[in-house]
KEKOL-313586 format. One record per residue: y, x, z of N, C-alpha, C in turn; residue in three letters. Coordinates in nm, 3 decimals. Each point is the difference from the previous one (the first is absolute). Layout:
BEGIN
     n_Y     n_X     n_Z    ca_Y    ca_X    ca_Z     c_Y     c_X     c_Z res
       Y       X       Z       Y       X       Z       Y       X       Z ALA
...
% end
This chain:
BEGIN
     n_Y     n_X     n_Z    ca_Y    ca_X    ca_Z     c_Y     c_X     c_Z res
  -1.098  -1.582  -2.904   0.115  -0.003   0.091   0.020   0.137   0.062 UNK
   0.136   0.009  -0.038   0.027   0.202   0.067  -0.074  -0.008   0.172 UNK
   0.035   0.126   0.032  -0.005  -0.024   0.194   0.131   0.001   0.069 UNK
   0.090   0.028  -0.145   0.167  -0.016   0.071   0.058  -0.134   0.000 UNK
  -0.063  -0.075  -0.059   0.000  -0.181  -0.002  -0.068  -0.065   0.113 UNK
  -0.082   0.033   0.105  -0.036  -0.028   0.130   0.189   0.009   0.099 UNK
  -0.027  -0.109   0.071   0.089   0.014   0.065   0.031   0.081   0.145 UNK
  -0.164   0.049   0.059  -0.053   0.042   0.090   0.029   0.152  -0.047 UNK
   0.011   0.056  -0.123  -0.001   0.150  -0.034   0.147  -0.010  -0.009 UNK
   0.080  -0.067  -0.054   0.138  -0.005  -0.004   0.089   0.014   0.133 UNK
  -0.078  -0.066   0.095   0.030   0.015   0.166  -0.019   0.158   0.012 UNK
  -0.158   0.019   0.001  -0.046   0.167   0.043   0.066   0.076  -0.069 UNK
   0.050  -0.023  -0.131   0.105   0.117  -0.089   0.142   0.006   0.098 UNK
   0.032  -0.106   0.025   0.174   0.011   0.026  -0.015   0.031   0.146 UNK
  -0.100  -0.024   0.099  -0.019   0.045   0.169  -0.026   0.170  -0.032 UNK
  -0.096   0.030  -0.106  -0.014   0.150   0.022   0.164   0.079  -0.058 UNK
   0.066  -0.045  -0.054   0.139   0.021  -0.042   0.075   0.005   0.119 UNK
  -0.015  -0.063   0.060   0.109  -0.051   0.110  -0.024   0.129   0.076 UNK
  -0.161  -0.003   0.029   0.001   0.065   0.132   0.010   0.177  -0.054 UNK
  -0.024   0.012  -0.098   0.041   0.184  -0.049   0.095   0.020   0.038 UNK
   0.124  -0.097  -0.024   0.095   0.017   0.008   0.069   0.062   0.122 UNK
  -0.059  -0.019   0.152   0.004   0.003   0.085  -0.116   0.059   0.079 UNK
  -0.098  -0.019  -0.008  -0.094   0.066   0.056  -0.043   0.144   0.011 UNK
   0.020   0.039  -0.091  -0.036   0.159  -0.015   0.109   0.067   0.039 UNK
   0.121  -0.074  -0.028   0.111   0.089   0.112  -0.003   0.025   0.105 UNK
  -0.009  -0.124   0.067  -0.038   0.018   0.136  -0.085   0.062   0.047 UNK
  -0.090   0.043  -0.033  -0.137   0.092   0.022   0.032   0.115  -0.005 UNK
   0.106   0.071  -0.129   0.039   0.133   0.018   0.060   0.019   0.120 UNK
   0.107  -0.070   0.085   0.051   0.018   0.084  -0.086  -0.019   0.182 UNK
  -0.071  -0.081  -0.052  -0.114  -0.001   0.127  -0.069   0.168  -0.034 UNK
  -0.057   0.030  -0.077  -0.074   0.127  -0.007   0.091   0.110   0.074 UNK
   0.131   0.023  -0.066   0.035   0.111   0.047   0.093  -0.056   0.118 UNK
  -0.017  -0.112   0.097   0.007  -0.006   0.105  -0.083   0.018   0.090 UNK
  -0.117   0.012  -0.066  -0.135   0.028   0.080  -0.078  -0.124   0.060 UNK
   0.083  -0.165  -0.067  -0.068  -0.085   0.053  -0.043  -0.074  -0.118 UNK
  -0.115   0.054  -0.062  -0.096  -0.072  -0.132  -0.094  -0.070   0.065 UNK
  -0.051   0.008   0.168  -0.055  -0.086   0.070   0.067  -0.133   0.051 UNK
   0.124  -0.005  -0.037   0.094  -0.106   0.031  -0.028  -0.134  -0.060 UNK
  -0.032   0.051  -0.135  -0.013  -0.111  -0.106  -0.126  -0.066   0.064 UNK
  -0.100   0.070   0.042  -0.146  -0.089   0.037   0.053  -0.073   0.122 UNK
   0.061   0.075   0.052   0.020  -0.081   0.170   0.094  -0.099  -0.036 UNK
   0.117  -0.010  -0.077   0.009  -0.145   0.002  -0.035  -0.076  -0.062 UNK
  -0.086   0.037  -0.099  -0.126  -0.095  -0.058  -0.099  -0.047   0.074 UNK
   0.019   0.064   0.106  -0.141  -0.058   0.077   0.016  -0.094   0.122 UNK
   0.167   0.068   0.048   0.069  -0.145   0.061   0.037  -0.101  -0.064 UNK
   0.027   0.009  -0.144   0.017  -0.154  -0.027  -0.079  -0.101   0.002 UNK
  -0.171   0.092   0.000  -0.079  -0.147   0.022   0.016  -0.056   0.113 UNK
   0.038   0.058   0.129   0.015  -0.058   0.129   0.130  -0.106  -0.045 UNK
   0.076   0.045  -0.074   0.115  -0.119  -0.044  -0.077  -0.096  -0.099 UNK
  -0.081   0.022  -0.070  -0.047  -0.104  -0.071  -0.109  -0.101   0.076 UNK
  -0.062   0.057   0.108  -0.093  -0.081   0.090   0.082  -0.060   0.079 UNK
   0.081   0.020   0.075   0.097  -0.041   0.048   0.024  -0.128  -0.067 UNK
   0.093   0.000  -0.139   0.075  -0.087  -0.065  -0.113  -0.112  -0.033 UNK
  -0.113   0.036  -0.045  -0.111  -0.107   0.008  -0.042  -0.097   0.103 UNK
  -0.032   0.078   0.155   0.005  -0.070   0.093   0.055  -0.070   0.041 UNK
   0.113   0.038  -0.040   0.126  -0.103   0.074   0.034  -0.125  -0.066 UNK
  -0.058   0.042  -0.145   0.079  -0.133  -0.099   0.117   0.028  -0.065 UNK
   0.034   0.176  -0.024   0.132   0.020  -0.032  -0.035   0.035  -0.085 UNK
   0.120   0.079  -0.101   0.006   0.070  -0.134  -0.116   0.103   0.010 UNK
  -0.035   0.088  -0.018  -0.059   0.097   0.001   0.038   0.122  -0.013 UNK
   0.096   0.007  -0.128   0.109   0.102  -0.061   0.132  -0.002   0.068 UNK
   0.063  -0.106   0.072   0.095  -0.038   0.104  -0.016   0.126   0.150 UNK
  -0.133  -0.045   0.002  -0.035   0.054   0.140  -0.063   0.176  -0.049 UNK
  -0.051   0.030  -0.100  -0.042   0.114   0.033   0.171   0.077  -0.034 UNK
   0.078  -0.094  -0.086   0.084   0.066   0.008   0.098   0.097   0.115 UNK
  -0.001  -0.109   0.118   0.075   0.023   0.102  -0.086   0.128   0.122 UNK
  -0.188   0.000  -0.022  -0.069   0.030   0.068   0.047   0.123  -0.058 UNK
   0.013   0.060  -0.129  -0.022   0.105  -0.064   0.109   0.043   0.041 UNK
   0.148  -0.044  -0.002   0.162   0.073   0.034  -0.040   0.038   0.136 UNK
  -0.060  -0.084   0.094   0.013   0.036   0.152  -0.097   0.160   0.014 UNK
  -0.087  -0.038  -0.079  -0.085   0.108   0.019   0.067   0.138  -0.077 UNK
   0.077   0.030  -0.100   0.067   0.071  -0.051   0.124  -0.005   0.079 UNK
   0.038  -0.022   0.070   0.102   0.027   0.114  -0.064   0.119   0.083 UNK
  -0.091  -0.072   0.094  -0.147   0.074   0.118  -0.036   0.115  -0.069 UNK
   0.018   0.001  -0.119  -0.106   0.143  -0.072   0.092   0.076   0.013 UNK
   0.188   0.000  -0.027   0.023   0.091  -0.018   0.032   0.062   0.175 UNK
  -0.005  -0.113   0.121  -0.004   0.007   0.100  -0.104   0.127   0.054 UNK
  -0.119   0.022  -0.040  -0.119   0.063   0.014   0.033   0.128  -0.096 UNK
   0.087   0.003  -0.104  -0.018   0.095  -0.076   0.084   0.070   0.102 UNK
   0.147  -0.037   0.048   0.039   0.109   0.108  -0.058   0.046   0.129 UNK
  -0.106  -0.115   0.041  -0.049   0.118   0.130  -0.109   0.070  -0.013 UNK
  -0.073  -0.020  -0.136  -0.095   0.116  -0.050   0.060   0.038  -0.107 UNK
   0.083   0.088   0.012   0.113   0.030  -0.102  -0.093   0.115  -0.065 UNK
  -0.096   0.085   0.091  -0.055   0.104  -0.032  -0.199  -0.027  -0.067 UNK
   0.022  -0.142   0.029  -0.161  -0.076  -0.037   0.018  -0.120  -0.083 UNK
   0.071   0.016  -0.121   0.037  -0.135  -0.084  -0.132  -0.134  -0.002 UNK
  -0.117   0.060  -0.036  -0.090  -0.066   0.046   0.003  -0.044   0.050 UNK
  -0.013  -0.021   0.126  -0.039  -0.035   0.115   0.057  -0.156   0.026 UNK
   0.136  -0.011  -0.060   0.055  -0.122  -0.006  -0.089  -0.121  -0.079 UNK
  -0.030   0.096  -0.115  -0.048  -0.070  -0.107  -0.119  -0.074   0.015 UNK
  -0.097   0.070   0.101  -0.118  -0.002   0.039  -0.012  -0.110   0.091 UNK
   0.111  -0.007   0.071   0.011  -0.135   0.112   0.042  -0.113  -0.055 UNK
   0.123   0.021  -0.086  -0.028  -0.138  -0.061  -0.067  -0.053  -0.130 UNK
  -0.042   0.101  -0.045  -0.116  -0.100  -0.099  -0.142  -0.059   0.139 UNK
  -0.027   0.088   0.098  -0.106  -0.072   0.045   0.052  -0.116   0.066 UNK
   0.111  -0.006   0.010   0.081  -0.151   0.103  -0.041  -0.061  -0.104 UNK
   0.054  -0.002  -0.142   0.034  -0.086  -0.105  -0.189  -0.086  -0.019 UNK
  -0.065   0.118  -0.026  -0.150  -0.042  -0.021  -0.050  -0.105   0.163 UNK
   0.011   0.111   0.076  -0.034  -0.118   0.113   0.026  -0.117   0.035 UNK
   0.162  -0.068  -0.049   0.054  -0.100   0.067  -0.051  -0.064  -0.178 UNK
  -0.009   0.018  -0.072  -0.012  -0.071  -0.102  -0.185  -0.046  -0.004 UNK
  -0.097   0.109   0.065  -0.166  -0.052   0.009   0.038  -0.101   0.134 UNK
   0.059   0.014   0.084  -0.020  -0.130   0.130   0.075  -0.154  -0.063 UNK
   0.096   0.029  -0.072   0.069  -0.132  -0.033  -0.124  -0.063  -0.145 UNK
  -0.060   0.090  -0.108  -0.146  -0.022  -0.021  -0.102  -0.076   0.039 UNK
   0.018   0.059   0.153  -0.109  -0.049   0.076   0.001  -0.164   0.040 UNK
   0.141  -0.001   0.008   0.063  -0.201   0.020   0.051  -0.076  -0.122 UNK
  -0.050   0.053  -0.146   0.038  -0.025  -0.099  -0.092  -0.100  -0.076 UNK
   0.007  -0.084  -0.021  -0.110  -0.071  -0.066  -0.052  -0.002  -0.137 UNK
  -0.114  -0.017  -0.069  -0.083   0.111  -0.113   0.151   0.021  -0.126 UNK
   0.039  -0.112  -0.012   0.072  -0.029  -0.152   0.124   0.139   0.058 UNK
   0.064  -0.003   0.119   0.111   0.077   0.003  -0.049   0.158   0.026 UNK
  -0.188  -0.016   0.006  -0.006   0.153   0.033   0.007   0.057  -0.200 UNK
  -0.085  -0.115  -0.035   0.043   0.010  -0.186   0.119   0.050  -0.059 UNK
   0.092  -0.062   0.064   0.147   0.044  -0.058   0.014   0.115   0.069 UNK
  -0.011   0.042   0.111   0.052   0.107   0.046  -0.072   0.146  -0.088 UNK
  -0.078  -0.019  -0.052  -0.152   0.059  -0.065   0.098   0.024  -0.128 UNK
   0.077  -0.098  -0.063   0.079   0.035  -0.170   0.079   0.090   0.050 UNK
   0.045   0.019   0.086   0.161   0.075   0.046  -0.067   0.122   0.054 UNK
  -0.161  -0.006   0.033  -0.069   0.151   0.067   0.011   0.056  -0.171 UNK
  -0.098  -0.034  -0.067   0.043   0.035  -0.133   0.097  -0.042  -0.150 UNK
   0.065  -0.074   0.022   0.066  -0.033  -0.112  -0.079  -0.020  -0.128 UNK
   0.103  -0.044  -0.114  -0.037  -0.058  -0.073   0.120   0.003  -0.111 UNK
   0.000   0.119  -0.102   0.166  -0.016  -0.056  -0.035  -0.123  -0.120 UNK
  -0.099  -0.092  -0.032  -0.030  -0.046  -0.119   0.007  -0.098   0.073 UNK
   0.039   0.002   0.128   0.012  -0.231   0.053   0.110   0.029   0.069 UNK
   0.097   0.075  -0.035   0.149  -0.014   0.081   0.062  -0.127  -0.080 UNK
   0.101  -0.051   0.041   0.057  -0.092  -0.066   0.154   0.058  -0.013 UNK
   0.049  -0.097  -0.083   0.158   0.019  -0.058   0.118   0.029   0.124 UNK
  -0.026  -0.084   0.113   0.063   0.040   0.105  -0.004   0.126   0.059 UNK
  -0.156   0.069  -0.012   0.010   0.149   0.019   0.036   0.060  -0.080 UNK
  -0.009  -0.013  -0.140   0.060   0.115  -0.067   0.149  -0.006   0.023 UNK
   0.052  -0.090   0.017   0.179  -0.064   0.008   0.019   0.104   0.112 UNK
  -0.112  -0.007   0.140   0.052   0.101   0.157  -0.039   0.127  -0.087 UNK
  -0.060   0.062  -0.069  -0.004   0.120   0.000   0.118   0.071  -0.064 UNK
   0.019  -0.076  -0.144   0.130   0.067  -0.032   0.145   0.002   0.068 UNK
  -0.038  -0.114   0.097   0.145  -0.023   0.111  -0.001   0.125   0.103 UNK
  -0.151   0.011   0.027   0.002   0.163   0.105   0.002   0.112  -0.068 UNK
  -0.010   0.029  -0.122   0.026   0.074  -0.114   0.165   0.037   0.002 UNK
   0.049  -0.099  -0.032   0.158   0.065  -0.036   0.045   0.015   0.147 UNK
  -0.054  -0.057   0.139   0.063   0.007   0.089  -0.050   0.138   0.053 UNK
  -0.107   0.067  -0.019  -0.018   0.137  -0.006   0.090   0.128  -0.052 UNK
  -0.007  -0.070  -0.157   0.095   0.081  -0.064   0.137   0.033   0.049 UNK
   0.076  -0.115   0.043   0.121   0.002   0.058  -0.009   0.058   0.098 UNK
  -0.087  -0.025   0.082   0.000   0.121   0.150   0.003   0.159  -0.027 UNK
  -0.090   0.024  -0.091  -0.018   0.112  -0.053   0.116   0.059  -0.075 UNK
   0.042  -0.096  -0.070   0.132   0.057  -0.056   0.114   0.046   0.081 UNK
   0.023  -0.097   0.131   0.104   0.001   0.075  -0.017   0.096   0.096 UNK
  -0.125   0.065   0.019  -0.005   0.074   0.120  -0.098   0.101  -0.016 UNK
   0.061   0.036  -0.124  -0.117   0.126  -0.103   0.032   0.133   0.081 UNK
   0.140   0.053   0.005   0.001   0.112   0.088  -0.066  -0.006   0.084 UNK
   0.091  -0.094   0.106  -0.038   0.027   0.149  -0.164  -0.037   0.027 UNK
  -0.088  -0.072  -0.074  -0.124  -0.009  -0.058  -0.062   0.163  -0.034 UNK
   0.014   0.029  -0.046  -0.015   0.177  -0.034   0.023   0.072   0.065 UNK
   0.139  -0.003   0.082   0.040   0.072   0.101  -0.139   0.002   0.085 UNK
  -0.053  -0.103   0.094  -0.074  -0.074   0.062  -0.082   0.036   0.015 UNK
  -0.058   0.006  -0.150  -0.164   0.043  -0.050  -0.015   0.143   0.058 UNK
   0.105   0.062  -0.053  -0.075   0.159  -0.001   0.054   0.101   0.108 UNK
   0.133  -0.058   0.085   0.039   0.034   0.085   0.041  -0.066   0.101 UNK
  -0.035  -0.080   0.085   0.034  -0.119   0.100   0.107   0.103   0.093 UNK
  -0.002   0.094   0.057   0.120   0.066   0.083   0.124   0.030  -0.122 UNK
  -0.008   0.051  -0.108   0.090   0.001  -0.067   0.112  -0.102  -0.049 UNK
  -0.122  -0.121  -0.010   0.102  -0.170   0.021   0.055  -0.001   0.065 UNK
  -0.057  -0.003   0.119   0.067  -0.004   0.135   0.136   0.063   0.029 UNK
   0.011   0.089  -0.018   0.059   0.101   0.020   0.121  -0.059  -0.118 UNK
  -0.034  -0.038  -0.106   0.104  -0.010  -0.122   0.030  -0.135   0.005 UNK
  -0.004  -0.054   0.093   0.062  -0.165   0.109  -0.114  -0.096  -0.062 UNK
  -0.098  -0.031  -0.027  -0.086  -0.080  -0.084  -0.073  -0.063   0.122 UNK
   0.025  -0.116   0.031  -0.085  -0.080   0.100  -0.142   0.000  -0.033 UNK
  -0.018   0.092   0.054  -0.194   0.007  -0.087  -0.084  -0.098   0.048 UNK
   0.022  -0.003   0.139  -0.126  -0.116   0.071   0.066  -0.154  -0.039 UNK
   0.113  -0.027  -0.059   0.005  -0.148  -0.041  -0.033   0.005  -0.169 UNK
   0.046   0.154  -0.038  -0.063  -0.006  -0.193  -0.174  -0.042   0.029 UNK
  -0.083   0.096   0.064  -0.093   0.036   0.018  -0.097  -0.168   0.031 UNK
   0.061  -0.083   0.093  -0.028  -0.100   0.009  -0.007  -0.101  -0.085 UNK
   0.140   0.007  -0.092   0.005  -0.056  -0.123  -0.120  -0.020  -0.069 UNK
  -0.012   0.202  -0.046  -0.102  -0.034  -0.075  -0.124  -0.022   0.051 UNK
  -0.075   0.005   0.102  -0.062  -0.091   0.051  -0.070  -0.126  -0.036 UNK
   0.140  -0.091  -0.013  -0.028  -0.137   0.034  -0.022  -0.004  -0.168 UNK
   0.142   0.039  -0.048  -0.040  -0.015  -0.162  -0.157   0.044  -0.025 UNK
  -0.051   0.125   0.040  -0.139  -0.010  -0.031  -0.097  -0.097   0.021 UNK
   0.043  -0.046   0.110  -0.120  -0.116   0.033   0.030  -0.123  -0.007 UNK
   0.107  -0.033  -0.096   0.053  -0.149  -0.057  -0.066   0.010  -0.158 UNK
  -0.001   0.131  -0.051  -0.021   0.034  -0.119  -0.196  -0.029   0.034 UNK
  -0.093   0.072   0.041  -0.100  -0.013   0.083  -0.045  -0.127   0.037 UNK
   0.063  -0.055   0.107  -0.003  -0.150  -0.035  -0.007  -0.119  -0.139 UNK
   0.093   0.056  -0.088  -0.030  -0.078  -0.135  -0.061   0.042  -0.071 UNK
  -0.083   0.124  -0.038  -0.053   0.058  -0.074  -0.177  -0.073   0.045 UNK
  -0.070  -0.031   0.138  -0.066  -0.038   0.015  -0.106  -0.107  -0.051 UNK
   0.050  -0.113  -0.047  -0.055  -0.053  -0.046  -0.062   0.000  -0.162 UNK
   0.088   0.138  -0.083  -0.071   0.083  -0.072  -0.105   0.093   0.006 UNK
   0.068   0.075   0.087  -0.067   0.155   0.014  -0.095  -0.041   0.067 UNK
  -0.013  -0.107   0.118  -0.086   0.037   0.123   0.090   0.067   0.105 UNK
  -0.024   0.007   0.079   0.048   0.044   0.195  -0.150   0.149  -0.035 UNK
  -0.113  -0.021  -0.042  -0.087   0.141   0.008   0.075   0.111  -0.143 UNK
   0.028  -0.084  -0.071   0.067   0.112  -0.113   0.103   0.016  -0.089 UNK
   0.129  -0.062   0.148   0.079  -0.004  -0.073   0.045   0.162   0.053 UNK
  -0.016   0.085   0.003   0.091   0.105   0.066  -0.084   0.111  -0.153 UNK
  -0.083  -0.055  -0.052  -0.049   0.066  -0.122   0.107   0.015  -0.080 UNK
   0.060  -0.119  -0.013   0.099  -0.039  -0.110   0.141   0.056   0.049 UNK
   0.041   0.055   0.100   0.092   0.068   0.007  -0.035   0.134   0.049 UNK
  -0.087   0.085   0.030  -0.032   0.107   0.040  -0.037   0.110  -0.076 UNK
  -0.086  -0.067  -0.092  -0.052   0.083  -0.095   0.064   0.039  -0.139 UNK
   0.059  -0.129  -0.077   0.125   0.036  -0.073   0.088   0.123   0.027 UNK
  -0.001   0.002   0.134   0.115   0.105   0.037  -0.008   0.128   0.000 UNK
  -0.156   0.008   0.069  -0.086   0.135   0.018  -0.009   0.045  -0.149 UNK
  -0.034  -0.054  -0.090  -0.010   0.034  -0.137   0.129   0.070  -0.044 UNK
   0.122  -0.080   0.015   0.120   0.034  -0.020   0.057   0.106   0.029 UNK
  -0.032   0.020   0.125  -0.016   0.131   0.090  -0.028   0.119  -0.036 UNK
  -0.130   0.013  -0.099  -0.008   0.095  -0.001   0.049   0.024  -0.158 UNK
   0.062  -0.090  -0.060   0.043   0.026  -0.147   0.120   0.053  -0.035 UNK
   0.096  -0.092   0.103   0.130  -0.012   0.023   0.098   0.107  -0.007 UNK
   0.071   0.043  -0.050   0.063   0.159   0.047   0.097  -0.039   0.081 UNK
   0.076  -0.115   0.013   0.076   0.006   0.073   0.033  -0.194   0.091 UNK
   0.076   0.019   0.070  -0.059  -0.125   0.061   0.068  -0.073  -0.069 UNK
   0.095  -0.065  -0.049   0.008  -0.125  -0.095  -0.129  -0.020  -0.073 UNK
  -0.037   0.079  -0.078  -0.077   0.054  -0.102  -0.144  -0.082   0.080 UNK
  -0.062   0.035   0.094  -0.083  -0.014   0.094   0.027  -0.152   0.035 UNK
   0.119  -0.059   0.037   0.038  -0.146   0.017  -0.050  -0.075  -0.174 UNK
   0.036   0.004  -0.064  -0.021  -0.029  -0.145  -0.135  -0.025  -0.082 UNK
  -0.069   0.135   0.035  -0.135  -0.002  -0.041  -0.118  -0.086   0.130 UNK
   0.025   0.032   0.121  -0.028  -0.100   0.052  -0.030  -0.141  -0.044 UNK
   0.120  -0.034   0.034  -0.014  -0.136  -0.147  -0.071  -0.049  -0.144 UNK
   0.056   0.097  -0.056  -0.053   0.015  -0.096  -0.170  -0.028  -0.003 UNK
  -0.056   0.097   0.101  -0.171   0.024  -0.012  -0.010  -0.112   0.027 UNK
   0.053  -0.070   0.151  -0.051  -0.089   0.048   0.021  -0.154  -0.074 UNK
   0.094  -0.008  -0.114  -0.067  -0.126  -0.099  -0.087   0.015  -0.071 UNK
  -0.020   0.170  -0.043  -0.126   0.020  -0.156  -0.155  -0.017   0.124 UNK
   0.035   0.036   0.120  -0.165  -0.007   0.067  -0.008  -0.114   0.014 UNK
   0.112  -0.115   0.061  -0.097  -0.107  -0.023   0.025  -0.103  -0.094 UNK
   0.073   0.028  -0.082  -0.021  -0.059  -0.167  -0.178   0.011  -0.033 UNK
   0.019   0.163  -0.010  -0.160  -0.027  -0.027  -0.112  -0.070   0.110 UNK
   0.039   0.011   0.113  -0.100  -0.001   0.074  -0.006  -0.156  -0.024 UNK
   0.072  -0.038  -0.005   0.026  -0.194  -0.020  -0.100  -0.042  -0.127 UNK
   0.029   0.117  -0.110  -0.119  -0.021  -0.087  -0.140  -0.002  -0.007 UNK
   0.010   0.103   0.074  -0.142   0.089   0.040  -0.100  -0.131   0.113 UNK
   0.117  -0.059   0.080  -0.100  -0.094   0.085  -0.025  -0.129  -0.130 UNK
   0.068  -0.040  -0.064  -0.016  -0.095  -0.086  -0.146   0.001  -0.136 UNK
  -0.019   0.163  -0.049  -0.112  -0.031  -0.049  -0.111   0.045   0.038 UNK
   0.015   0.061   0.133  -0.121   0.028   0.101  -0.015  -0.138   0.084 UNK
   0.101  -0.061   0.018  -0.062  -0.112   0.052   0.019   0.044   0.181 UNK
   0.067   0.074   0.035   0.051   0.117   0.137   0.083  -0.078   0.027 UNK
   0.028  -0.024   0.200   0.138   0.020   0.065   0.093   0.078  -0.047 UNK
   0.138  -0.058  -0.049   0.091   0.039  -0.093   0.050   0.181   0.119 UNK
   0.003  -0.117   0.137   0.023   0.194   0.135  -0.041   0.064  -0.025 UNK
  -0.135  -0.017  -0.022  -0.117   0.117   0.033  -0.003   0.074  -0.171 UNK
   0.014  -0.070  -0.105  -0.017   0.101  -0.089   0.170   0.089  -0.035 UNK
   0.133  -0.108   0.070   0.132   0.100   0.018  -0.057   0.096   0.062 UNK
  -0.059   0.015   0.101  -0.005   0.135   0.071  -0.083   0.123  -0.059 UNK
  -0.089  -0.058  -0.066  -0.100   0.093  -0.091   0.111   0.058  -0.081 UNK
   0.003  -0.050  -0.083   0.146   0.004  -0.085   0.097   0.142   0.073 UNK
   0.018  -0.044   0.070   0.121   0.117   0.094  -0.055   0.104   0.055 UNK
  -0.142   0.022   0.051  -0.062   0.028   0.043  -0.061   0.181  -0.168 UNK
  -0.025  -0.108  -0.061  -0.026   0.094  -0.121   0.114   0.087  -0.081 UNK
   0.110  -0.056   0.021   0.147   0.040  -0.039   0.000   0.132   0.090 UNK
   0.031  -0.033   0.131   0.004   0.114   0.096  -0.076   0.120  -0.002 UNK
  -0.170  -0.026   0.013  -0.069   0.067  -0.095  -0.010   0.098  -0.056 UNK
   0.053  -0.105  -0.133   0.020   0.122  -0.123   0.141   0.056   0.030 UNK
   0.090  -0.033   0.034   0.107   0.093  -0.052   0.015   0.093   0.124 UNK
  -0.092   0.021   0.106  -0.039   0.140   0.112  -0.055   0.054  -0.087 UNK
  -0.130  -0.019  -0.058  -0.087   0.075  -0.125   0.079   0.070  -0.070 UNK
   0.079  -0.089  -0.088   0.100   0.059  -0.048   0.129   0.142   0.052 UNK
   0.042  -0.055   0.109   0.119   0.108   0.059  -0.116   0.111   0.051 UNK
  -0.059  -0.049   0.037  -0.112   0.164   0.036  -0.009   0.091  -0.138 UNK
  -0.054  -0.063  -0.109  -0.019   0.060  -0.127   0.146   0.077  -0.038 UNK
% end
């Protein structure tokens, strides 16, 4: 029996599809916004949305959803009054996110500290059909954002007074993308993990980065890397018998790597 006749690899094939599609874009544009720490921090508030949604008896993905927009609102709140310490935002709310998510832990009973434990690390080989269905739905709804607001998106990136200046509502674009990041973030979780999902859009990019000559070019290959790293890496955990995360990141990890080795040479 092939391993493309499993229905569990047929899931992990079409979720790692979905999310290239979208993921590594977004990461180019976090980098040269200077917030590649963004991706962890709202990964790390969504578990406070996923402890949350447990405790209560609610969705899980419902609630980190809404935890994650509010908090991508607040971030970009913090990004203007440490306009000159981007950090610093970042730094406060991932430790909110971790803190309020270990105390609600603490009133959680064993089975829901279990579940909260799949969503600390994920699992792209036990997603089900309903997730792959949300990923490609936050997939094209990426794309379309991206498509629709590619200038003033660019504008944004590399000159925020120049937007400004050229009438571009930056702090409601800016917010946008935001939330889109951490709706995208939010669904990517129960693949990637909340500890590594910011692998899967960060590092694709950095690679891209330095290949890229020009930024479409850089948007594209992005992508690109980021299905061949974890195509393989999906393999690589399968006949090692590896967390499908942990050997994606090796995977990306060795890509990056070599092709510094390389541009140095």
């Amino acid at each position: 029996m092939s391993l493309f006749d499993y229905a569990f690899f047929q899931r992990a094939l079409l979720a790692i599809v979905a999310m290239s599609l979208f993921s590594p874009a977004i990461g180019v544009f976090l980098i040269l916004r200077r917030q590649s720490l963004m991706s962890d921090t709202l990964s790390h508030i969504s578990l406070a949305g996923v402890a949350l949604g447990l405790l209560l008896g609610l969705s899980p993905t419902w609630m980190t959803l809404v935890v994650v927009i509010l908090a991508a609102v607040f971030l970009e709140y913090l990004r203007r009054v440490y306009a000159s310490y981007l950090e610093v935002g970042t730094v406060i709310l991932m430790a909110a996110g971790l803190a309020i998510a270990m105390v609600v832990m603490s009133q959680s009973s064993g089975s829901q500290t279990m579940s909260l434990e799949q969503y600390l690390y994920g699992s792209i080989v036990t997603i089900s059909w309903e997730q792959v269905l949300g990923l490609f739905a936050i997939a094209a709804l990426v794309l379309l954002f991206l498509v629709l607001v590619y200038r003033p998106l660019y504008l944004l990136t590399f000159d925020e007074d120049t937007a400004q200046v050229d009438g571009i509502p930056t702090r409601a674009l800016s917010i946008a993308f935001n939330i889109m990041s951490g709706v995208a973030i939010a669904l990517m979780i129960p693949a990637a993990g909340a500890l590594l999902v910011s692998t899967i859009m960060i590092l694709p990019a950095s690679i891209a980065l330095r290949l890229g000559r020009h930024f479409q070019s850089v948007l594209w290959l992005s992508c690109l890397i980021g299905l061949v790293g974890m195509v393989a890496g999906l393999f690589l955990s399968y006949y090692w018998e590896s967390p499908a995360s942990a050997s994606i990141t090796l995977i990306f990890i060795a890509i990056f790597m070599g092709v510094t080795l390389l541009k140095r040479k």
